[in-house]
C-alpha positions as CSV (number, residue, x, y, z in Angstrom):
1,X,0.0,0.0,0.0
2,X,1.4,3.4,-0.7
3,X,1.5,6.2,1.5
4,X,0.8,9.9,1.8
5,X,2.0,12.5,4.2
6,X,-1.0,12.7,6.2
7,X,-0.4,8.7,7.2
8,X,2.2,9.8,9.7
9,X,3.7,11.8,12.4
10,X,6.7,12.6,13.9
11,X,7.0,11.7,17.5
12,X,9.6,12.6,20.5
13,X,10.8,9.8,22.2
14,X,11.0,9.8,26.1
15,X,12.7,6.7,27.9
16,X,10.9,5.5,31.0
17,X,12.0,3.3,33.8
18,X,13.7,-0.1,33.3
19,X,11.3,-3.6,33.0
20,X,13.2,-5.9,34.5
21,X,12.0,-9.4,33.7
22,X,11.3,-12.1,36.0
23,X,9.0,-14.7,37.2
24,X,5.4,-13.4,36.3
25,X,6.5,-10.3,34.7
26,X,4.7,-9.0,31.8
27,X,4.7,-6.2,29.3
28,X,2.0,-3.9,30.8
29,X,0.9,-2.2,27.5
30,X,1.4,-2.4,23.8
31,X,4.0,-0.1,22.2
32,X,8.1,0.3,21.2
33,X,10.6,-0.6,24.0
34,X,14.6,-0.7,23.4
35,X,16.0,-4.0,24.3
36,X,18.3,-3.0,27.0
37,X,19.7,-6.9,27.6
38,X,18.3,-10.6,26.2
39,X,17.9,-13.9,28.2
40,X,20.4,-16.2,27.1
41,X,18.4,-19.1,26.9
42,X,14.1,-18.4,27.4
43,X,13.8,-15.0,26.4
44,X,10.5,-13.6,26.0
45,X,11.7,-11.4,23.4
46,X,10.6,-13.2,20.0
47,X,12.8,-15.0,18.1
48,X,14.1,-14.6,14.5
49,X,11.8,-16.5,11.8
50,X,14.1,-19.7,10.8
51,X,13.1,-19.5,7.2
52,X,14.7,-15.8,6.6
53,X,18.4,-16.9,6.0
54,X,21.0,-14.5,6.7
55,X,19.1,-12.2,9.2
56,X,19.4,-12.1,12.8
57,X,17.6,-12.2,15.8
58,X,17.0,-9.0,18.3
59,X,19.7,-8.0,20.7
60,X,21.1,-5.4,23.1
61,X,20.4,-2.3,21.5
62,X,17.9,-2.8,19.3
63,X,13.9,-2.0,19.7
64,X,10.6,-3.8,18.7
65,X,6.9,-3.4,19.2
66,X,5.9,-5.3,22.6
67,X,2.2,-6.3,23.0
68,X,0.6,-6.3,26.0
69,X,0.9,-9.4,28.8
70,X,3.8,-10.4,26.6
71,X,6.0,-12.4,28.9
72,X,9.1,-10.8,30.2
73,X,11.7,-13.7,31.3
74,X,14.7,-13.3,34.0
75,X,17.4,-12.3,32.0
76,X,15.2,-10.2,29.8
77,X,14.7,-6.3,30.5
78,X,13.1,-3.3,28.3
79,X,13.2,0.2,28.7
80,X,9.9,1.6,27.1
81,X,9.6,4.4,24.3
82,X,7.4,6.9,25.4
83,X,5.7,8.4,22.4
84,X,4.7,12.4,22.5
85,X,3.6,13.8,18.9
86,X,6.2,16.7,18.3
87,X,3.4,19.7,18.1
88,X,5.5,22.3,15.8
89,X,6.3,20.1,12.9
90,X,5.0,20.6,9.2
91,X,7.5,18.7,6.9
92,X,10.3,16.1,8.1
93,X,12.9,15.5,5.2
94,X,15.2,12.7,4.9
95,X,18.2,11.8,2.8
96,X,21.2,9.2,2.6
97,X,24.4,9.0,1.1
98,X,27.2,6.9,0.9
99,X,30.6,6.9,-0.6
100,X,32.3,4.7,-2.7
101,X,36.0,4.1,-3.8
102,X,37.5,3.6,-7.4
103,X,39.8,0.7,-7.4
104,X,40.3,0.8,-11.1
105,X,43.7,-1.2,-11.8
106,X,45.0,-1.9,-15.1
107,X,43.6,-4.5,-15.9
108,X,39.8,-3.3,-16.0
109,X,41.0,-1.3,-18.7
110,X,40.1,-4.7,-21.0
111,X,36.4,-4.1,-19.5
112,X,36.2,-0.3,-20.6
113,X,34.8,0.6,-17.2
114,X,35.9,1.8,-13.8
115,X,35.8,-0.8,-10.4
116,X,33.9,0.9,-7.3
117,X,33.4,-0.2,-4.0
118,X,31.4,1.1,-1.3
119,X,32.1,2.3,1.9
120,X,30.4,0.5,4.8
121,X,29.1,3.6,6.1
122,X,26.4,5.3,5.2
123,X,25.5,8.4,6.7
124,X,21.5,10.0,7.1
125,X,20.6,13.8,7.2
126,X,18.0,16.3,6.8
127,X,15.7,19.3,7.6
128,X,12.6,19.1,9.9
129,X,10.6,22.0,9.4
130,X,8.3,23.7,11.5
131,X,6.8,27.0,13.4
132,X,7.8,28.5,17.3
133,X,5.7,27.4,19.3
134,X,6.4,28.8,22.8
135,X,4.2,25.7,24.2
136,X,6.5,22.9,22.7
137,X,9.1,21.2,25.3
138,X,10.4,19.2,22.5
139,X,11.6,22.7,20.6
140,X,12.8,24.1,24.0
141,X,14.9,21.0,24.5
142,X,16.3,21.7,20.5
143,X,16.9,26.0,21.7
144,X,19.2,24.5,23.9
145,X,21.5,22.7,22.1
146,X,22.2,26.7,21.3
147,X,21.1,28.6,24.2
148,X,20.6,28.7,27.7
149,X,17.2,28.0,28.5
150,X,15.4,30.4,31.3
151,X,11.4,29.4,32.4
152,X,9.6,31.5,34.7
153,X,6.6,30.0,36.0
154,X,5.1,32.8,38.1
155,X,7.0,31.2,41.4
156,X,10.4,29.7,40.5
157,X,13.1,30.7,38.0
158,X,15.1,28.3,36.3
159,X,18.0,28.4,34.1
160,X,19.5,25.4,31.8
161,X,22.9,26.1,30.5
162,X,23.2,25.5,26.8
163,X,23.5,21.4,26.3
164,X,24.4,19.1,23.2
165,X,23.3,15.6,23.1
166,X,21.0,12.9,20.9
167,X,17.6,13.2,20.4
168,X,15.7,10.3,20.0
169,X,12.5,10.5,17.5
170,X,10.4,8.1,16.3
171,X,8.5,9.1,12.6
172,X,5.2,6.6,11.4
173,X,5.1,6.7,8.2
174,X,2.0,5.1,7.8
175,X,0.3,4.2,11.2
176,X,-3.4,1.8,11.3
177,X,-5.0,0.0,13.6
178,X,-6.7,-2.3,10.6
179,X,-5.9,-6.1,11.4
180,X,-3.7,-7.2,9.0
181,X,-2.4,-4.2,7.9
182,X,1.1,-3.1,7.7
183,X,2.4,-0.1,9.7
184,X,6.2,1.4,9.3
185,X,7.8,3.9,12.0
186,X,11.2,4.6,12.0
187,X,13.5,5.3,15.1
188,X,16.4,7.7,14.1
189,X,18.2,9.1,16.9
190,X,19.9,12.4,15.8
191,X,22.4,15.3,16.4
192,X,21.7,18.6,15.4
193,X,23.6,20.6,13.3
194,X,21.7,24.1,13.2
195,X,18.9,25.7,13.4
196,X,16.9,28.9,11.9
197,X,14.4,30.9,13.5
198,X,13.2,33.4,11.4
199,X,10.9,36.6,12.6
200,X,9.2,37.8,9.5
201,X,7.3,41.2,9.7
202,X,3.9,39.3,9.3
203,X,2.8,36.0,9.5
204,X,3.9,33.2,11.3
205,X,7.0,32.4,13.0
206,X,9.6,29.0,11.2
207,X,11.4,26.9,13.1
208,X,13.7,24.6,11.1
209,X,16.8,22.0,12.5
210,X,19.0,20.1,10.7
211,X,19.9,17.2,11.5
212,X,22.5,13.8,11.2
213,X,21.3,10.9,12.5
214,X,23.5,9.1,15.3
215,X,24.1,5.7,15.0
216,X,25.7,4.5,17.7
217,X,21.9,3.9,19.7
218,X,20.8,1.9,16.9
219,X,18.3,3.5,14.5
220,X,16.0,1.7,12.3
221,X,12.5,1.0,10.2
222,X,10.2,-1.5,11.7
223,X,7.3,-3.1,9.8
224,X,5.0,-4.2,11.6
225,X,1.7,-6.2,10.6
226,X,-1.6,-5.7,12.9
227,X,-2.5,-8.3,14.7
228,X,-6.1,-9.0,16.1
229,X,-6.9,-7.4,19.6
């Protein structure tokens, strides 16, 4: 099935406290959790599906979709994925790239043609556009990758010195709850380069970030057919 803009969203991810497996314990609700360690032998985590050669099973480090009263096992623990639609968002875009290497010798000149081969990184950027919106957490957590961030609430003062770090988003880009169905969402993890916040005369406010996405916490797309409730 293809998909159209409006069949997604773009979500801010929000880690909450460690499930630690164990006699009894169970996945209290449906939704993403990152596999934070694996039983070595009884894991409730499911397996990989024997007849796909060549592909792996979960691990460490990586996240899946965990329905409810799934079985956590000792051994076994997952830190949920806390899903909050980012509220200032209009467009997110995407690009890859990787590079290659000419190893033409001498004797591809018989062939007529150059030899390549490609690096084994690739590397993931791109723009998420948007508008200020004085309400969003999410775009005060992105100011201060820049800025010092000050909140008066009426009581208390507060003042967060200016911060880098990753920050974890999750985009659906196509999300149904239509039993047997397919649904994709992808987890990219990202630094931020830069951002630009424009004040126009008139009309409303951008807010635009780019971004590089960080692959050391293990980004990905995950397909995921709907099952029955």
């Amino acid at each position: 099935m293809k998909v159209t803009g409006k069949d997604g969203y773009l979500y801010d991810v929000k880690f909450g406290p460690v499930l630690v497996g164990g006699a009894g314990v169970t996945v209290p609700k449906d939704g993403f959790y990152k596999i934070q360690s694996c039983a070595s032998t009884g894991s409730g985590i499911p397996g990989v599906d024997p007849a796909k050669k060549g592909e792996r099973g979960l691990k460490a480090g990586d996240f899946y979709f965990a329905r409810k009263d799934q079985e956590v096992a000792e051994g076994d623990s997952l830190i949920p994925m806390n899903l909050t639609k980012v509220s200032f968002v209009t467009d997110v875009g995407a690009s890859a790239q990787g590079q290659v290497f000419d190893v033409t010798t001498q004797i591809d000149v018989e062939r007529g043609a150059r030899a390549y081969v490609a690096s084994v990184f690739k590397e993931r950027s791109g723009t998420i556009n948007g508008y200020f919106d004085v309400g969003s957490l999410a775009q005060q957590e992105l100011i201060n990758e820049f800025n010092a961030v000050i909140t008066d609430d009426g009581t208390h003062i507060s003042l967060k010195p200016a911060q880098s770090g990753t920050h974890h988003f999750m985009l659906s880009r196509r999300e149904t709850i239509t039993e047997g169905e397919v649904e994709a969402w992808e987890y990219f993890p990202v630094v931020i380069e830069s951002f630009q916040t424009d004040k126009p005369i008139e009309g409303v406010c951008p807010f635009n970030f780019n971004y590089r996405v960080d692959g050391t916490h293990n980004p990905g797309i995950y397909y995921r057919t709907v099952e029955a409730a």
